[in-house]
N, C-alpha and C positions, 0 to 999 in steps of 0.2 A: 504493500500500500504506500502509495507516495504522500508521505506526510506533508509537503511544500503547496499540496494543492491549494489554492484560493478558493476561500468557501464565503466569497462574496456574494455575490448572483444569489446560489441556490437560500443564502441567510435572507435576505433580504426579498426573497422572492417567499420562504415562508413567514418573515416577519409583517409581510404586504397581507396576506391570506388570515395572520393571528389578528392583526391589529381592526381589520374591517368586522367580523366577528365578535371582537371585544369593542367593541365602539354598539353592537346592537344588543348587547347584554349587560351592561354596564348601569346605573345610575346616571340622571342627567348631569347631573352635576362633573361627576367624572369623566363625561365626554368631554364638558364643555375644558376641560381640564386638558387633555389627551389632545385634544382638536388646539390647543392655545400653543403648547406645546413643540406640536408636528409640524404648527406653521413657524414659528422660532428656528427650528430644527431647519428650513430650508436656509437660512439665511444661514445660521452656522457652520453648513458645507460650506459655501461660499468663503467663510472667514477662516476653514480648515486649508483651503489652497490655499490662502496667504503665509497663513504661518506655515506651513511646512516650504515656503521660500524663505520665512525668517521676515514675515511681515506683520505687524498688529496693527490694526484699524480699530480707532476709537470715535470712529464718525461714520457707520456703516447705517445710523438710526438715519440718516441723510437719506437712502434708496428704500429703508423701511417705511419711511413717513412719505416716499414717494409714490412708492406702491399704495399704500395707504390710501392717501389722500386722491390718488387718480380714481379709484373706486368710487370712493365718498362723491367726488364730483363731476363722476361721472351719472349716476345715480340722481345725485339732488339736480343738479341743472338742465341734463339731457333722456331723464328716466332710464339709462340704461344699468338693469339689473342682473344681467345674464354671466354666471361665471365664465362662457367660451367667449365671452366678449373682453371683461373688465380683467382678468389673469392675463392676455394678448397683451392688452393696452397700460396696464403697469410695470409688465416684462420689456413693452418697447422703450416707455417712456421711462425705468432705471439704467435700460443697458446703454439708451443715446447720452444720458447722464454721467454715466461710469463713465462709457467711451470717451467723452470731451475734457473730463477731470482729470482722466487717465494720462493722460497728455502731459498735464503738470505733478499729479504724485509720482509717475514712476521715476521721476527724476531725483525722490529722494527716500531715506531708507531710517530706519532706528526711530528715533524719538522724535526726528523731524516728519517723518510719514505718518506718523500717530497723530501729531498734534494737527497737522497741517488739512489731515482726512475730518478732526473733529472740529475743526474753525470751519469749513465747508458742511458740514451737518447744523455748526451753531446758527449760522447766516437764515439755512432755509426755515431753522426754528423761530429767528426774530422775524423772520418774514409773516409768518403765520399765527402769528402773535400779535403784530401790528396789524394785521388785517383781515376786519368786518367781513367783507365777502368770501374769505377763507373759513369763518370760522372763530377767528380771533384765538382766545384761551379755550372758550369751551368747547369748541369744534362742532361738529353738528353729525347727527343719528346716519346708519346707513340700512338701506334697505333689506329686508329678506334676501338673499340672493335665490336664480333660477336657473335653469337647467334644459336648456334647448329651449328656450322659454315655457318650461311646466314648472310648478309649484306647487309641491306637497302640502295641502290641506292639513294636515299633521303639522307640528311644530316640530315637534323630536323626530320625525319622519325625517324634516326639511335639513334636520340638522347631522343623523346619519347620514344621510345621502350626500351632506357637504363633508364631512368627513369621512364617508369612502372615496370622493372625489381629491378629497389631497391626500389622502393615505397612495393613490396614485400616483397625483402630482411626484409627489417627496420619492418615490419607487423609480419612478423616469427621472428626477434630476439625481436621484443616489446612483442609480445605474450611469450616467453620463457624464457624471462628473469620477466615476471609478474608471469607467474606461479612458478619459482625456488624464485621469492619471497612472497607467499606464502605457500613454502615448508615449511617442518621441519627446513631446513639447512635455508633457507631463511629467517626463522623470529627470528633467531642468530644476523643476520645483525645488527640491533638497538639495539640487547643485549650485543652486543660484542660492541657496543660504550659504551653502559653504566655500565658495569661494569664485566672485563672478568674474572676476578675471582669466582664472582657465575657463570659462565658459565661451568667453568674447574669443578666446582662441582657438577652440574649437568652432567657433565660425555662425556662432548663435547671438543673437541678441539680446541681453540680455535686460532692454527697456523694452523692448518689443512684447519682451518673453512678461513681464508685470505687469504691461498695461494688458491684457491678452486674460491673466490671470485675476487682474482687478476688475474690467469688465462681466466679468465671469458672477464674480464675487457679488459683484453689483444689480445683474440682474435677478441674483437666485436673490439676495435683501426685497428687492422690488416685489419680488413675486409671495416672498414671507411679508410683507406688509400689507399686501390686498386681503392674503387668506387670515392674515388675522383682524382687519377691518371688516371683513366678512365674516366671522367669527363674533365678534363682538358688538357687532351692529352698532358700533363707533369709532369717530377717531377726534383727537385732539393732540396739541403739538408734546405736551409735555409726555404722553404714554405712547406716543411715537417718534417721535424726534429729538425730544430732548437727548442730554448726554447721557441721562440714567439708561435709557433702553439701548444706548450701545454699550454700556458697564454690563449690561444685562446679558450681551449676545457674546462681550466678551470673558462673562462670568463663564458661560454655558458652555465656551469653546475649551477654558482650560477646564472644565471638571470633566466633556467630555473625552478629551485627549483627542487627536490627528490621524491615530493611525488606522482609521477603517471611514466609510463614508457613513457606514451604520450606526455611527459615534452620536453624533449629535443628536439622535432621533431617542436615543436611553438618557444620553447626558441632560437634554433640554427635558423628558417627563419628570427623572429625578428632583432636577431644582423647582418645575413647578408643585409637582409633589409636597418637595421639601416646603417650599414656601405658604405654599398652600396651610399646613399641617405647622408652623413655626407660628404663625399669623393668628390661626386657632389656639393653639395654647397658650402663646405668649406677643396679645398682640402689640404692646407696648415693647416689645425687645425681639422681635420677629428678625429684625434686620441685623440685629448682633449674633442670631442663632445662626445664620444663611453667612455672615462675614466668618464666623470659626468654622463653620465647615468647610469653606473656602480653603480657609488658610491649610486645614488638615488636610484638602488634597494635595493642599502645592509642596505641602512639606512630607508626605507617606507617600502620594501618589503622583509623580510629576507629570508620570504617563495620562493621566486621568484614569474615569474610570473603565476605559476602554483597554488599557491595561494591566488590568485584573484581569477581564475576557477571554484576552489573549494568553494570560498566563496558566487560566484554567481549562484550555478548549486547547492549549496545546502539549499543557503536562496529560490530558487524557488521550494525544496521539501518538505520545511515547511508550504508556502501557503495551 
């Protein structure tokens, strides 16, 4: 038996088949939990290429609230409800964003790429902050979403059916974003953290090779801000754009760890979970409970918790 195999695909192909099943047996509450979650979860693939080139983005809440807010206004101004519409159109309208931004971060790296990603997230926040037709602070409601234009009469019908549709989603960008990293360009990724200079000589680009993986980045945030606008049937700048919900995505990326795409999708239920459940027992100290569990994986587990997974699914292919 070849222990080396990749047991990507067929994991996440039965993870796709558990999670739609457990979303119609579940508690509403718990979907609405699982469904908040799995939309997170797209954007933290996106922020899993980065780092594994050695990049942190603390302004990714920039294409989350972009996504977001194309829904919402799409919706309120143009009546359009339909997820095969409004997912199109906050995919096109993050990645044209990434792509033109992209331009100027890939020119910088470390703590300049960080900061410079969340001064472009802060901007679109005061925008939408100062402005009445946006919304202002309180933002405004988003509609039921539909489905070839049907609509389950049901509530909790309307709301499985939207979370078998990104349990989907999250299955086609986990599958595309495994295969582009096991591309040519995709296994740049960890080369380009470690040293981009033999990169450039080996005859690659290696601003080309960023901006390529930050557009990338950008559109899967866009597409995690519509499903969770869609989710929550609202949006406002502070629980999408502000700096906390990129602390949030970069919470979720180190607890999940980098080394699988299936990562983020355990890492991001865990902290809702978690938070969920800290909130409840102790809601005046919620965010001290959620800050030392933090700290306990960066200091036990650096891998996150994806390597645990790895430790235990491969000490049982050495039996």
């Amino acid at each position: 038996m070849n222990s080396s195999r990749d047991w990507t695909v067929p994991g996440l192909t039965i993870g796709l088949i558990a999670a739609i099943i457990l979303g119609m047996l579940v508690p509403d509450w718990v979907l609405s939990v699982i469904t908040i979650s799995f939309a997170r979860a797209l954007a933290v693939i996106g922020l899993l290429v980065l780092w594994r080139a050695g990049l942190v983005s603390f302004g990714h809440a920039l294409y989350y609230g972009l996504g977001a807010y194309t829904v919402a206004l799409l919706g309120k101004y143009w009546g359009v409800h339909d997820v095969m519409l409004l997912i199109p159109a906050a995919l096109i309208v993050s990645t044209v964003c990434g792509f033109l931004l992209g331009f100027i971060l890939r020119k910088y790296r470390e703590i300049f790429f960080a900061m410079l990603s969340l001064a472009f997230s802060m901007i679109l926040y005061g925008i939408l902050v100062k402005t009445e037709s946006l919304g202002s602070t309180d933002g405004f409601n988003v509609g039921a979403p539909t489905f070839f234009g049907f609509k389950f009469e049901d509530v909790q019908d309307n709301k499985i059916a939207f979370f078998s549709f990104l349990c989907v989603l999250g299955y086609i960008a986990a599958l595309l974003v495994h295969y582009y990293l096991r591309s040519t360009l995709g296994h740049l990724t960890t080369a380009i953290r470690d040293n981009e200079i033999r990169v450039e000589y080996l005859g690659y680009s290696v601003a080309k090779a960023i901006h390529i993986k930050y557009t990338m980045s950008a559109a899967l945030a866009g597409v995690a801000g519509a499903c969770l606008a869609l989710t929550l049937s609202q949006v406002d700048p502070d629980s999408m754009v502000n700096w906390t919900a990129s602390g949030e995505l970069v919470f979720v990326t180190i607890l999940s760890g980098t080394g699988n795409v299936a990562a983020p999708f355990i890492g991001s239920m865990i902290f809702d979970l978690l938070r969920t459940y800290a909130f409840e027992w102790a809601p005046h100290a919620w965010q001290l409970i959620v800050g030392a569990f933090l700290l306990l994986i960066i200091f036990f587990l650096p891998g996150g918790v994806w390597s645990v997974i790895a430790r235990i699914f491969g000490a049982r292919r050495k039996l």
